[in-house]
C-alpha positions as CSV (number, residue, x, y, z in Angstrom):
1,X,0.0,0.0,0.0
2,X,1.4,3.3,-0.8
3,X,0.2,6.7,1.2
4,X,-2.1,8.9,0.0
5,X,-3.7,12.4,0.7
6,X,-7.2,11.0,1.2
7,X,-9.0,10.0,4.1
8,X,-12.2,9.0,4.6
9,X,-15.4,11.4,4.3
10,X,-17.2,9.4,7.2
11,X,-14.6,8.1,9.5
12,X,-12.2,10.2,8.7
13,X,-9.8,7.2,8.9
14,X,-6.3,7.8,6.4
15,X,-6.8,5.7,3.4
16,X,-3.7,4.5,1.2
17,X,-3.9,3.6,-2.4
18,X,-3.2,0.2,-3.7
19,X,-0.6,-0.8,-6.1
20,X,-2.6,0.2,-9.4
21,X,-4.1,3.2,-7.9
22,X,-7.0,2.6,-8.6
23,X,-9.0,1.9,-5.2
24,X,-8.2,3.3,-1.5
25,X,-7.8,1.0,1.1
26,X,-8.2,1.1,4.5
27,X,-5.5,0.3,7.2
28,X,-6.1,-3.1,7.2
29,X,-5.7,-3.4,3.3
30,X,-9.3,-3.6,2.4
31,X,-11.0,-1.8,-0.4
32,X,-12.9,2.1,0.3
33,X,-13.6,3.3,-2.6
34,X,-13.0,2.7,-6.1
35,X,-12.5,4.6,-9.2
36,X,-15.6,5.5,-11.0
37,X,-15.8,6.6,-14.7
38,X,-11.9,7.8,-13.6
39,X,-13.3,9.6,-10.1
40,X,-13.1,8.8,-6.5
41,X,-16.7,9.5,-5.1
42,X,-15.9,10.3,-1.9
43,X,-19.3,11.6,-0.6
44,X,-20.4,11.4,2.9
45,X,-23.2,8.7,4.0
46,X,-26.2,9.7,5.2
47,X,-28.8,12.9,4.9
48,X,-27.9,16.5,3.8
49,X,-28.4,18.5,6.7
50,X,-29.3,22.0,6.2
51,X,-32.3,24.1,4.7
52,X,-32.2,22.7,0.8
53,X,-31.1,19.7,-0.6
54,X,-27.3,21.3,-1.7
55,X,-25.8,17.7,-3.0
56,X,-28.9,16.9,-5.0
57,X,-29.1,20.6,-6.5
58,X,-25.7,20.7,-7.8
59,X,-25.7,17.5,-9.3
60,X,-28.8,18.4,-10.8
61,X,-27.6,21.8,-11.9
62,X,-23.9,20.2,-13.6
63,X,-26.7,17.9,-15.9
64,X,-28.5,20.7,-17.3
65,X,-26.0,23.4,-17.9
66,X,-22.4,22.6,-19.5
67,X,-19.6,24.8,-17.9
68,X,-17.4,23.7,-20.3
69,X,-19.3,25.0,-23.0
70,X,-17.6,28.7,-22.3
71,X,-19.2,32.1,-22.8
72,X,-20.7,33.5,-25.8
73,X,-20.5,37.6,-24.3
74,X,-17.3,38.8,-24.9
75,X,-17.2,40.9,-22.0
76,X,-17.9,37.9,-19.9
77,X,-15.0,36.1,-21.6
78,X,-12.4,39.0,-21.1
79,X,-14.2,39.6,-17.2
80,X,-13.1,35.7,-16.6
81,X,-9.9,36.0,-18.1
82,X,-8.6,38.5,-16.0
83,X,-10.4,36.9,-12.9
84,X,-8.2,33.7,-13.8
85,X,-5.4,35.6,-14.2
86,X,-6.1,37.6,-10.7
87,X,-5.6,33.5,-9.4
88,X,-2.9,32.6,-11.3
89,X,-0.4,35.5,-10.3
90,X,-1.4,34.9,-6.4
91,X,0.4,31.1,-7.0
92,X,3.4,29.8,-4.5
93,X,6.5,29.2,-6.5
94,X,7.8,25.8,-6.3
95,X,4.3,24.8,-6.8
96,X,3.8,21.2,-6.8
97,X,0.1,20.4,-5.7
98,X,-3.2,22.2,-6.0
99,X,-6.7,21.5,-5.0
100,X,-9.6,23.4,-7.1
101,X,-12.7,23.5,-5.3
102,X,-15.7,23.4,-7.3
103,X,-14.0,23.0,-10.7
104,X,-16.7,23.9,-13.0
105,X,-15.3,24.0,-16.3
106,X,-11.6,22.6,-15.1
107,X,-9.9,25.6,-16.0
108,X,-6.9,25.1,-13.1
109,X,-6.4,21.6,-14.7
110,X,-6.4,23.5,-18.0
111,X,-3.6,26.1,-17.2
112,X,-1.5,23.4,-14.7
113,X,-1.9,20.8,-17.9
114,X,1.9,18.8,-18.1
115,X,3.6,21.4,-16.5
116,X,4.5,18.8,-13.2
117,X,2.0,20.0,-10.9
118,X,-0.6,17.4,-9.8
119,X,-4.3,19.3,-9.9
120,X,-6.8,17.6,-7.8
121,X,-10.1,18.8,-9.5
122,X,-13.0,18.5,-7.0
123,X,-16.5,19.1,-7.5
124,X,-19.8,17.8,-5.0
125,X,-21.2,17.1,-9.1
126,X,-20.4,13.8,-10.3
127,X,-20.2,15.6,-13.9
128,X,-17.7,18.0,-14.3
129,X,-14.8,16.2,-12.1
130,X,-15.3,13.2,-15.0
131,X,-15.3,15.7,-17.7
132,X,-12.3,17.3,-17.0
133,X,-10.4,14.2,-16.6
134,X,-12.0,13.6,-20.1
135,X,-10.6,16.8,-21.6
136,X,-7.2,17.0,-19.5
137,X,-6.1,13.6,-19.3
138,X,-2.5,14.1,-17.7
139,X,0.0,12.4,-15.1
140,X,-0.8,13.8,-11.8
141,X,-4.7,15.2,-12.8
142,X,-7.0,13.0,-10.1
143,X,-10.5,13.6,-10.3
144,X,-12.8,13.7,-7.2
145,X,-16.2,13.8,-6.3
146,X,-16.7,14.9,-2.7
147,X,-18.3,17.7,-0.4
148,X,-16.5,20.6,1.1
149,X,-18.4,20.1,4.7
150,X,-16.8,16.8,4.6
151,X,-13.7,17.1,2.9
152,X,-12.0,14.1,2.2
153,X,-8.4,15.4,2.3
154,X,-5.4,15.0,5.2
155,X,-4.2,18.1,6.7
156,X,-1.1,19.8,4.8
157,X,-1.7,18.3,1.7
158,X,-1.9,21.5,-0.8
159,X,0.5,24.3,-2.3
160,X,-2.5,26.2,-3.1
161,X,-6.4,25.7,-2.5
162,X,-8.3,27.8,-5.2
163,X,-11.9,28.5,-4.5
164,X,-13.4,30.5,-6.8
165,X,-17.3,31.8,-6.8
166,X,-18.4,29.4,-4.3
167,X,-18.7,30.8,-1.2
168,X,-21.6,32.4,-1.8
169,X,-23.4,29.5,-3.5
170,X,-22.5,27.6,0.2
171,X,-25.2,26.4,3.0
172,X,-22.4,28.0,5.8
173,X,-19.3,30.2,5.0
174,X,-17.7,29.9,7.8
175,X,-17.9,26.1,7.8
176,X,-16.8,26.2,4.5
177,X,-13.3,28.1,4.8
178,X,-12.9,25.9,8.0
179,X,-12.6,22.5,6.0
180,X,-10.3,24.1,4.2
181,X,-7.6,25.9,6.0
182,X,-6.5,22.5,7.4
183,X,-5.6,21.3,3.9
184,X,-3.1,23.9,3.3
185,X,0.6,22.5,3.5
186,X,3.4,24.7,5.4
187,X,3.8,28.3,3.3
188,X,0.0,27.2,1.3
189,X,-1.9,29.3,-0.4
190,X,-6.1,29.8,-0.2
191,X,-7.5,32.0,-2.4
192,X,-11.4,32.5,-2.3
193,X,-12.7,34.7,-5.1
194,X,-16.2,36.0,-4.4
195,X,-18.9,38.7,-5.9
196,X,-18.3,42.1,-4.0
197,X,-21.0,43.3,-1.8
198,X,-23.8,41.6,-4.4
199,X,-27.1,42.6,-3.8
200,X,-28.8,39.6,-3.8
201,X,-32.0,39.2,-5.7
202,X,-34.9,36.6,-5.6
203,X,-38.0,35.2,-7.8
204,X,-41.0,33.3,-7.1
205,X,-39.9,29.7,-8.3
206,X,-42.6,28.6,-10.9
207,X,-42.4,24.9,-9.7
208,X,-42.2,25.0,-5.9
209,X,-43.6,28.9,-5.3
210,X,-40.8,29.2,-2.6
211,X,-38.2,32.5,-3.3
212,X,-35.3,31.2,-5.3
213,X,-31.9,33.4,-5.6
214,X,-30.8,34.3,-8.8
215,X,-27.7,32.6,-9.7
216,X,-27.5,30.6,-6.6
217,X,-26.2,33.0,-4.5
218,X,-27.0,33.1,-1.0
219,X,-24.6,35.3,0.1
220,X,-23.4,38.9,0.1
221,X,-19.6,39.3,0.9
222,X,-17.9,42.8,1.4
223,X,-13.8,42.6,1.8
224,X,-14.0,43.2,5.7
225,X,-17.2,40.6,6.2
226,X,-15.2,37.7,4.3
227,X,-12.1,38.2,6.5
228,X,-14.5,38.4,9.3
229,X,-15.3,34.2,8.6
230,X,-11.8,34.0,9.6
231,X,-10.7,32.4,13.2
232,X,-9.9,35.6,14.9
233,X,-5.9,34.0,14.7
234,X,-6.0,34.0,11.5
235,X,-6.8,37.6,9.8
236,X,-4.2,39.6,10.5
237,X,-2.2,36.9,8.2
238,X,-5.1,37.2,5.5
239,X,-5.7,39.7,2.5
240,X,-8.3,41.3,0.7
241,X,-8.2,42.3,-2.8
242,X,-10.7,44.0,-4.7
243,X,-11.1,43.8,-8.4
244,X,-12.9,43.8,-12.0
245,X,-14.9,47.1,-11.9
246,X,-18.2,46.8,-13.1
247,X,-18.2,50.3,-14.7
248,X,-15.7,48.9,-17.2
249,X,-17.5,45.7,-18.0
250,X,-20.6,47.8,-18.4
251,X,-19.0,50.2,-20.5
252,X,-17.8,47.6,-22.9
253,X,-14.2,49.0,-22.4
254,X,-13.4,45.0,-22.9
255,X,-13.2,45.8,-26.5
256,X,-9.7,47.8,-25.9
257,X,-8.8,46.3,-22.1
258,X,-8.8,42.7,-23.5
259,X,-5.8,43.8,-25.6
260,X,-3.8,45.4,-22.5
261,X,-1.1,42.8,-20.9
262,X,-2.1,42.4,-16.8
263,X,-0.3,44.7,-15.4
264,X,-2.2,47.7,-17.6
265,X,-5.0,46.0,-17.4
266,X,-5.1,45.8,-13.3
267,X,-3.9,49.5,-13.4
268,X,-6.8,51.1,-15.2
269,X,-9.3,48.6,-13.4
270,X,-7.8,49.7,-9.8
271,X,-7.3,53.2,-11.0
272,X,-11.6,53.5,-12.2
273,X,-12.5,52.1,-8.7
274,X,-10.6,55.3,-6.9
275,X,-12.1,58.1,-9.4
276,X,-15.7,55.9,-8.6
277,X,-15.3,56.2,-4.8
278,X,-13.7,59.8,-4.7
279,X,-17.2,60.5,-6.8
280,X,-19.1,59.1,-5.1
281,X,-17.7,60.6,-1.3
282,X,-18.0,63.8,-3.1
283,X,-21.6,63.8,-3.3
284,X,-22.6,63.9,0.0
285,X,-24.9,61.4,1.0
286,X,-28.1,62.1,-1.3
287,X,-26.3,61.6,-4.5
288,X,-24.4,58.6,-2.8
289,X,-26.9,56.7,-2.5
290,X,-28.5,57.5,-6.1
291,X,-25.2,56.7,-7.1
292,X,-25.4,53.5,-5.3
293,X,-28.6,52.4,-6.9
294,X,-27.2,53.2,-10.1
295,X,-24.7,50.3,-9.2
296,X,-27.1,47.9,-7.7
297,X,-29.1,48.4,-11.5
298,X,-26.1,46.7,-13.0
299,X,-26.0,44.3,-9.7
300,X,-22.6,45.2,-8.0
301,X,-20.1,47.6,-8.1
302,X,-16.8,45.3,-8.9
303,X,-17.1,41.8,-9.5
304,X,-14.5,40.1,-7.0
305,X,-13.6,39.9,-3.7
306,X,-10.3,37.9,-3.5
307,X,-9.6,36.4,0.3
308,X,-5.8,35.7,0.3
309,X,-4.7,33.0,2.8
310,X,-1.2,31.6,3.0
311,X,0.0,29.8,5.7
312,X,3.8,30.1,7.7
C-alpha cells in the first residue's frame, strides 16, 4: 500500500492507495472506494443536513448546464480571463500540488496541464470532475467527487487551495473556509474569489412557489465581512483584494482592455474604482446613494472579492 492524501469522508480514517491506484484502502488493506468513470466518489453517507437539498441541487444543476461549454458575451469572456489571471499571479513558487474547489469547467487543470503539478479537480457534481479528466487527461490530474463540509483530504496536503465563486453559493461560509484551512501545506496558499457586496435578488420559483436566488447566491460578501469568517488568529495573516470594476464591463471597455497585458490591465481597473469612490464621497450622502442604486441596477459595483490565505 502506498500513502495517500485522502481519508475518509465518514470516519475520517487515512486511506492509502493500492498498487494500481485505482482503489483506497483502509489500514487493514481492504477496499474504500473505487475509481468510477476515472473519479473517486468520496461523498459522505447519510442525509444532507441543512435548509435545501445542496448535494442533489448541484448535481442536478452540472446535468442541465455545461460549464465547459464557455461564454458566448465577450465581456464575460475578457471579465473571466482577467479573474483567472487575478488567481494565477497569487500562485506559491515551487508549486507542486493544487486542490480546485468546485472545478466547473476545469480551467486550473487546463492552465497546470503537463507542466509537473498534480491538480486535484474536486466538485460535489459527479459531472464535471469526470469531464475534466476527459478533456485534460495528464499524469498527476485525479479527479474527485466529494463535499466541502466533509472534505475528504489530510491536513497539509496542498501548495495552493483555489476556490473561486463558491462561497456564496455555500449552506455556511464559515464552515466552509474551516474545512479548508487545514488542507493547506506549510507556506500554502487559499484563495477565495467571491462577488463584492452583491445585492442579492430573488424570484418566485414557478415549480415549488418558494423564493429562489438568482444565480444561486446566498450570500453577500464585502472585503471586511469575508475576513470576518476568519478564526480571529488568522486575519491579520489574510488579505483582501478588490477587483474587475463593473463600470468597465458595463462600459464595454473589454473591447480595448482585452488587448492590454495584466499589469495595464489591473492598473486602469484599480485606478476606475478610486475616481468611482472619490465621486461618489464627493456627493454627499443624497447623490451617494443614487449613485449606489445606479450600481445595484447593473448588480454590484466590482465583480470580485479575493480572500488571500497563506500559511507560515
Amino acid at each position: 500500500m502506498k500513502n495517500s492524501l485522502f481519508r475518509d469522508p465518514n470516519s475520517g480514517q487515512e486511506l492509502s492507495w493500492s498498487d494500481d491506484q485505482r482503489s483506497l484502502l483502509t489500514s487493514s488493506g481492504e477496499v474504500a472506494y473505487e475509481l468510477v468513470d476515472g473519479c473517486f466518489r468520496l461523498l459522505p453517507n447519510g442525509p444532507e443536513d441543512g435548509t435545501f437539498a445542496y448535494r442533489e441541487h448541484y448535481q442536478a444543476d452540472a446535468e442541465v448546464f455545461d460549464y465547459f461549454a464557455g461564454w458566448e458575451d465577450p465581456a464575460a469572456v475578457h471579465e473571466n480571463q482577467r479573474l483567472h489571471e487575478m488567481i494565477l499571479r497569487q500562485a506559491p513558487q515551487n508549486l507542486k500540488r493544487v486542490l480546485d474547489v468546485g472545478c466547473g469547467s476545469a480551467w486550473v487543470a487546463a492552465h497546470f496541464a503537463n507542466k509537473g503539478v498534480e491538480v486535484y479537480s474536486m466538485d460535489i457534481s459527479t459531472v464535471n470532475p469526470e469531464r475534466a479528466l476527459a478533456d485534460y487527461p495528464f499524469d498527476g490530474h485525479v479527479g474527485v467527487i466529494a463535499d466541502v463540509f466533509a472534505l475528504p483530504f489530510q491536513e497539509k496536503s496542498f501548495d495552493l487551495i483555489i476556490a473561486s465563486e463558491i462561497i456564496e453559493h455555500v449552506p455556511d461560509p464559515g464552515a466552509f473556509l474551516q474545512q479548508l484551512l487545514p488542507a493547506l501545506a506549510p507556506g500554502g496558499l487559499l484563495v477565495v474569489t467571491t462577488p463584492h457586496d452583491e445585492k442579492l435578488a430573488h424570484s418566485l420559483c414557478i415549480h415549488c412557489n418558494k423564493p429562489t436566488p438568482h444565480h444561486g447566491h446566498l450570500h453577500s460578501f464585502t472585503a471586511e465581512a469575508i475576513r470576518a469568517l476568519l478564526p480571529s488568529s488568522l486575519r491579520a495573516g489574510a488579505k483582501t483584494v478588490t477587483f474587475v470594476n463593473k463600470l468597465l464591463l458595463h462600459a464595454r471597455s473589454h473591447i480595448l482592455l482585452r488587448h492590454f497585458p495584466f499589469w495595464l490591465w489591473r492598473l486602469v481597473d484599480g485606478l476606475t474604482s478610486v475616481f468611482e469612490d472619490r465621486a461618489t464621497n464627493a456627493g454627499g450622502s443624497e447623490k451617494r446613494i443614487s449613485f449606489n442604486r445606479t450600481v445595484v441596477q447593473i448588480h454590484f459595483r466590482r465583480n470580485s472579492t479575493a480572500l488571500l490565505y497563506r500559511t507560515r
